[in-house]
C-alpha positions as CSV (number, residue, x, y, z in Angstrom):
1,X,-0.1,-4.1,-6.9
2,X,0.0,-0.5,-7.4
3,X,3.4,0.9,-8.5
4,X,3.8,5.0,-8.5
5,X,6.6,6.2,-10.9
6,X,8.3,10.0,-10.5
7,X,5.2,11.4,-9.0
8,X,5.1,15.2,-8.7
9,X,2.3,17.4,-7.6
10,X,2.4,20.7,-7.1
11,X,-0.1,24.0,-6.0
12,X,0.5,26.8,-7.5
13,X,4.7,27.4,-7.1
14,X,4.8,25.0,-3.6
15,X,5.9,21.4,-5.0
16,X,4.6,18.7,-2.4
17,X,5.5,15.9,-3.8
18,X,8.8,15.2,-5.4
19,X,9.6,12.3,-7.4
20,X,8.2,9.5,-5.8
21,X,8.8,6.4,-6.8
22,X,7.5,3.6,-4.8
23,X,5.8,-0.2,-4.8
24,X,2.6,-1.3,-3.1
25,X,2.7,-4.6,-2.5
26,X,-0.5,-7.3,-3.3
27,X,-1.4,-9.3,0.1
28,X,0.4,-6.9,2.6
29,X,-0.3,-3.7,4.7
30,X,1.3,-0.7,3.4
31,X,1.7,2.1,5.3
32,X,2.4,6.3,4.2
33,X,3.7,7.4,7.8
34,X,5.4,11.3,8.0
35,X,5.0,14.3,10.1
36,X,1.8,16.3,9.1
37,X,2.6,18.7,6.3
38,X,5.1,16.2,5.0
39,X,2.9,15.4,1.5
40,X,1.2,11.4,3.0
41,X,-2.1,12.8,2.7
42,X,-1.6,14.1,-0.6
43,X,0.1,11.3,-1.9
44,X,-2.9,9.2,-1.2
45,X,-5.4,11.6,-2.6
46,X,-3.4,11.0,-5.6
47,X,-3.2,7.3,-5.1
48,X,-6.8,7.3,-4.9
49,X,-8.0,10.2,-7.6
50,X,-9.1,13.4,-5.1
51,X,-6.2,14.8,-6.8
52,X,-4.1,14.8,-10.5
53,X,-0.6,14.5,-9.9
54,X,1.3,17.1,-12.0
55,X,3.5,14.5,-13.9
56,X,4.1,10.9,-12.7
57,X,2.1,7.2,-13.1
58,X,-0.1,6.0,-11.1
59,X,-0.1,2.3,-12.0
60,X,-3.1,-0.7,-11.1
61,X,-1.6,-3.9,-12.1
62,X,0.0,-2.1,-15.4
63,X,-3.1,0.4,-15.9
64,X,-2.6,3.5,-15.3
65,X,-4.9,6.1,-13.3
66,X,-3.7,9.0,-14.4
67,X,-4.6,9.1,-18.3
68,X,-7.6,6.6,-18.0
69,X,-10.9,8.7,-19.2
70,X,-13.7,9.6,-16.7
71,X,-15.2,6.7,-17.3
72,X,-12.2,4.2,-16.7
73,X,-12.1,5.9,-13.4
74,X,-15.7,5.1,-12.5
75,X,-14.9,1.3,-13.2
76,X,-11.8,1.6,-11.4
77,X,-13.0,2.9,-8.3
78,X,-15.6,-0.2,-8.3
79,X,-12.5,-2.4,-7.1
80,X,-11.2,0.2,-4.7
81,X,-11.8,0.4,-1.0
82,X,-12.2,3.6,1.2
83,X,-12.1,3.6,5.4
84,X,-12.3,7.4,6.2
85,X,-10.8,8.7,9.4
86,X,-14.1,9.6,10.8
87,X,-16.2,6.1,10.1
88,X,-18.4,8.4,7.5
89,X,-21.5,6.6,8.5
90,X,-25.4,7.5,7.3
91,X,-26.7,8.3,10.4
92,X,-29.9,7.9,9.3
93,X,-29.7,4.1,8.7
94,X,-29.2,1.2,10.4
95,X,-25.8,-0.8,10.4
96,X,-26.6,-3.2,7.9
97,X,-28.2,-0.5,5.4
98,X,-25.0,1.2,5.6
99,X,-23.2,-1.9,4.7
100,X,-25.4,-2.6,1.6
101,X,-25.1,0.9,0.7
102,X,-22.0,0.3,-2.0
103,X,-24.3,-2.4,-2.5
104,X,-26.9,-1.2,-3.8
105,X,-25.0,1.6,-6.2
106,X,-22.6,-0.5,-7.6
107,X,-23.9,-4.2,-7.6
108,X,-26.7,-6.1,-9.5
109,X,-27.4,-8.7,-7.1
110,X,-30.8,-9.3,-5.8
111,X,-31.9,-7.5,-2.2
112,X,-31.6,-11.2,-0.5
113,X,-28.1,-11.5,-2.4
114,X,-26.7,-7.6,-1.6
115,X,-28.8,-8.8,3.2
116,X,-26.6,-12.0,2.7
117,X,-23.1,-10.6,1.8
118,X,-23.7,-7.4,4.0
119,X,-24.0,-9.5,6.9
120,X,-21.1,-11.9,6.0
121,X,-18.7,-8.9,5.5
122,X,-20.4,-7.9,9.5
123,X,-19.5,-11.3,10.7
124,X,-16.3,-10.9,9.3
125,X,-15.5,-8.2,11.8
126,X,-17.2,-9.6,14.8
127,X,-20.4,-7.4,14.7
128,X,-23.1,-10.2,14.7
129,X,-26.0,-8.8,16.1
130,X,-25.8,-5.7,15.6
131,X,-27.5,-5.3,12.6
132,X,-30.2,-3.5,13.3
133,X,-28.3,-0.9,15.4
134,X,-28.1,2.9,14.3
135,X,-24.5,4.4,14.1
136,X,-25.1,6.6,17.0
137,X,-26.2,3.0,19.1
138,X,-22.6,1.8,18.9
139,X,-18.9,2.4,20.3
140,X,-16.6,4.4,17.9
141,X,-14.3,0.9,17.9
142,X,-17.7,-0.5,16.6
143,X,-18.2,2.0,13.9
144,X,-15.0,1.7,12.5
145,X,-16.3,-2.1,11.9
146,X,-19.1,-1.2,10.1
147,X,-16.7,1.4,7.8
148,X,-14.5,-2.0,7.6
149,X,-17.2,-4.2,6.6
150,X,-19.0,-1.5,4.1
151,X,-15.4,-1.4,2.2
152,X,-14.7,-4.7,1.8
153,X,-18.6,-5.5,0.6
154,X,-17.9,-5.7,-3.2
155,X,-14.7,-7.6,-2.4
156,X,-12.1,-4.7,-3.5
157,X,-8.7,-5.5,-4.9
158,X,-7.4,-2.1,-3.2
159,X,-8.3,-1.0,0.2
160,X,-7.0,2.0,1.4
161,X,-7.5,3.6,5.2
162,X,-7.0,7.1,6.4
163,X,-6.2,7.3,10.0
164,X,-8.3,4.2,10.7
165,X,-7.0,4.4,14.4
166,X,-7.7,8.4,14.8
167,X,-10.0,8.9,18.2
168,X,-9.8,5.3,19.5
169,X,-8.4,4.4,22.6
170,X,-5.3,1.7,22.6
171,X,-6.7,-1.1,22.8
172,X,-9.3,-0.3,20.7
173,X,-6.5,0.5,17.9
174,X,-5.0,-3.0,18.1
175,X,-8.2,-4.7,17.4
176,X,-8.6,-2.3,14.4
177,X,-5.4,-3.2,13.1
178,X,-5.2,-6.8,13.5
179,X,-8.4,-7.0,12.0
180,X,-7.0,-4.8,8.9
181,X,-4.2,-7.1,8.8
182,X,-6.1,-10.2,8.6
183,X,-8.6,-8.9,6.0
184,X,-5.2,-8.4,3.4
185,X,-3.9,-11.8,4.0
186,X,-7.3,-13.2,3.5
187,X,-8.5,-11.4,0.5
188,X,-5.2,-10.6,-1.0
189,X,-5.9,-6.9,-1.2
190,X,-3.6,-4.0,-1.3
191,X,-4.2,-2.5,1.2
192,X,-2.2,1.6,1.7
193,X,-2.9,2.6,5.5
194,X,-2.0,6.3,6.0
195,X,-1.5,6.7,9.6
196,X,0.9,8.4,12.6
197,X,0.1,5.5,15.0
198,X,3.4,4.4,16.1
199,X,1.7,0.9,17.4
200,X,0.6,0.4,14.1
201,X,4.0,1.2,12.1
202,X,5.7,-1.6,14.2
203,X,3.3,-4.0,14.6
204,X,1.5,-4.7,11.0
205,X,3.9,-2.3,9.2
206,X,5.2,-4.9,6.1
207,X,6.1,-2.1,3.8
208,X,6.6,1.4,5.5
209,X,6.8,4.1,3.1
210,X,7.8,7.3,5.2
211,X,7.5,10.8,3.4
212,X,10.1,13.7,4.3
213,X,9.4,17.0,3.1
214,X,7.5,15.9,-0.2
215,X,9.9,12.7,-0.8
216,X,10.3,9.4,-0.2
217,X,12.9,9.3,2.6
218,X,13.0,5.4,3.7
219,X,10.8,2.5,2.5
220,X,11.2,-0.9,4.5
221,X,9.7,-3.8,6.6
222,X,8.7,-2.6,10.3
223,X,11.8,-5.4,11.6
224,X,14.1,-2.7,10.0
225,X,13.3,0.4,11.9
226,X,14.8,-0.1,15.1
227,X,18.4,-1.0,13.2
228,X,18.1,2.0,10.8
229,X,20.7,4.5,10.3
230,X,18.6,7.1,9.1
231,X,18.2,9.7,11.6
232,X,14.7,11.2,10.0
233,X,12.9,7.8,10.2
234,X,14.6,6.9,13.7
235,X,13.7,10.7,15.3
236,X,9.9,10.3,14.2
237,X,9.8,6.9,15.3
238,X,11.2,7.3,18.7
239,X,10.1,10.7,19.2
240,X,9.9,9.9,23.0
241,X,12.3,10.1,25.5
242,X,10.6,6.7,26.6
243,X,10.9,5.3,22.8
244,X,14.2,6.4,22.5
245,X,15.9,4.5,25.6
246,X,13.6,1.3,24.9
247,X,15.6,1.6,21.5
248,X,18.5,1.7,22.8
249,X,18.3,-0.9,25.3
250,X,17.2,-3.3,21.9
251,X,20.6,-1.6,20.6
252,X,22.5,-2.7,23.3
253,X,21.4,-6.3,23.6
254,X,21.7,-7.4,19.7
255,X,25.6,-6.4,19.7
């Protein structure tokens, strides 16, 4: 679990984030949703390191990031996850090397040991085969397997994704998430997904935190949306014309 208490950052005299206060839960996808400019991005920066908050916790299971020393961090980042919104693949090596690549930094198991689990964590998101493939070989749907299967190789506790849908097309997207969502159940990670796909919000969303102007507006289960009476979360939602009288069609039925 990751809890953040009063978080504040600021640049210079602009204050971003203002006192947020908010729960990651272990086993479930959370997702940071807001408009751009509206402090998600930051917020996970913070979440992750990139970035010192100017006061506030950042808690790991009771530990917090904030005040640990340099080489705390180090450690720490050893049970953390990253998916970039670009896959952020080597080019240069095949899809397996790239998987064994936190591998072999971080781990001290044998070169049979680091082949075994990097093509486990490939089976794990349907890319059997492929091992031997270069980055540029495969679809972008594809290479955001591989960036799956590279971040969960040393089995993280956290996993966090930035835009993990950005640049594929819908169906593509589901895959991606469905996949992310199974990967949390089965490993019991936290996993903090910071994204403005809609599809996404309402169909793995289990704890939505949604950032308004530098705070935490509304924090819920996706099921809770379409009843809201906050007008901020319900205008981003249903942005749409198309969104907004499928809403109230729901509306109308459940009274």
């Amino acid at each position: 679990m990751i809890e953040v208490k009063n978080l504040y950052k600021s640049f210079e005299d602009k204050e971003v984030l203002k006192d947020i206060s908010t729960v990651f839960e272990d086993g479930k996808t959370n997702l940071i949703i807001g408009q751009s400019g509206s402090g998600k991005t930051v917020l996970m920066k913070n979440l992750v390191g990139l970035l010192d908050p100017t006061t506030g916790q950042v808690l790991y299971d009771g530990r917090d990031f904030v005040v640990m020393s340099k080489q705390e961090k180090v450690h720490m980042r050893r049970e953390m996850g990253m998916i970039f919104q670009s896959a952020a693949l080597f080019d240069s090596l095949t899809v397996l090397e790239n998987v064994m690549f936190p591998l072999d930094m971080f781990s001290s198991m044998t070169l049979r040991e680091r082949q075994k689990r990097a093509i486990d964590c490939l089976d794990r998101v349907n890319l059997h085969g492929a091992e031997e493939k270069f980055p540029g070989e495969i679809s972008g749907g594809m290479q955001k397997r591989v960036a799956i299967a590279r971040a969960i190789a040393l089995n993280p506790k956290y996993l966090f994704c930035d835009e993990p849908n950005s640049g594929l097309d819908p169906k593509t997207s589901l895959v991606i998430d469905e996949l992310l969502h199974s990967i949390t159940r089965e490993f019991n990670m936290t996993t903090i997904i910071n994204t403005h796909d809609m599809n996404s919000v309402m169909g793995i969303g289990e704890n939505i935190i949604f950032i308004y102007e530098g705070h935490k507006e509304w924090q819920g289960h996706s099921s809770q949306i379409m009843h809201s009476d906050n007008t901020r979360l319900t205008d981003f939602i249903f942005a749409s014309d198309l969104l907004k009288n499928m809403r109230q069609l729901v509306l109308e039925k459940d009274k």
